[in-house]
N, C-alpha and C positions, 0 to 999 in steps of 0.2 A: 817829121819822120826821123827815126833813130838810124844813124849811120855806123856803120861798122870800119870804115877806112882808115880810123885810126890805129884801128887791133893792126892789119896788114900792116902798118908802118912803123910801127913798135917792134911786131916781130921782125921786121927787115932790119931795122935798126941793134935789132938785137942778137941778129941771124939766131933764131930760133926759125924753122920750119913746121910745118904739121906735124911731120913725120915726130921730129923730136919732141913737140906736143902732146903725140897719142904715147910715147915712149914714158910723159911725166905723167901720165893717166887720165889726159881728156879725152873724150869721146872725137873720133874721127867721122860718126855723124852728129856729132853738136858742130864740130868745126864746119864740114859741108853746110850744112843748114845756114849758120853765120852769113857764109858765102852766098848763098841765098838771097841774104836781106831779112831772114826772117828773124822771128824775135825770140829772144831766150829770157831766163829765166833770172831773179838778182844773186842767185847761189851760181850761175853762172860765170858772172860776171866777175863774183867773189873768187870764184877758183880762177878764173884767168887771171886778175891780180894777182894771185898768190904764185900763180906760175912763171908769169912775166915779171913781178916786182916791179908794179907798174899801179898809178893810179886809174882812175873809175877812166879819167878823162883821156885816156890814151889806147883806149878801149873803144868807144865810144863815143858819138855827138848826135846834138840835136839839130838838124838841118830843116826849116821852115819854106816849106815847096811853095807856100803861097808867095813867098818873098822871092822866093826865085823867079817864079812865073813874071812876077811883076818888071821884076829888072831886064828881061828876057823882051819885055813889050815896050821897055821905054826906049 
């Protein structure tokens, strides 16, 4: 599963807001959606970089539930 927790902590780190986000012309329902958990798009991903000045990985990760599950049972 694709996680979105590191956008949140980038823009914290960056104090960038939403607000200031839809101000640099991203969509304020691409960001809800994000918040979601749902999945975007890689031109997406490509303008959040460029707005944050920020790599793919600070955006984004990949989180393995099966691997969670597992640790959760032992």
């Amino acid at each position: 599963m694709i996680s979105f927790t590191p956008l949140f902590k980038t823009m914290k780190e960056k104090n960038i807001s939403s607000y200031k986000l839809e101000k640099l012309g991203f969509s304020r329902a691409t960001y809800y959606s994000i918040q979601q958990g749902n999945s975007i798009s890689t031109n997406t991903v490509n303008q959040l970089c460029k707005l944050l000045k920020c790599e793919v990985s600070d955006i984004m990760e990949f989180v393995d539930e099966d691997e969670k599950k597992e640790q959760k049972t032992e």
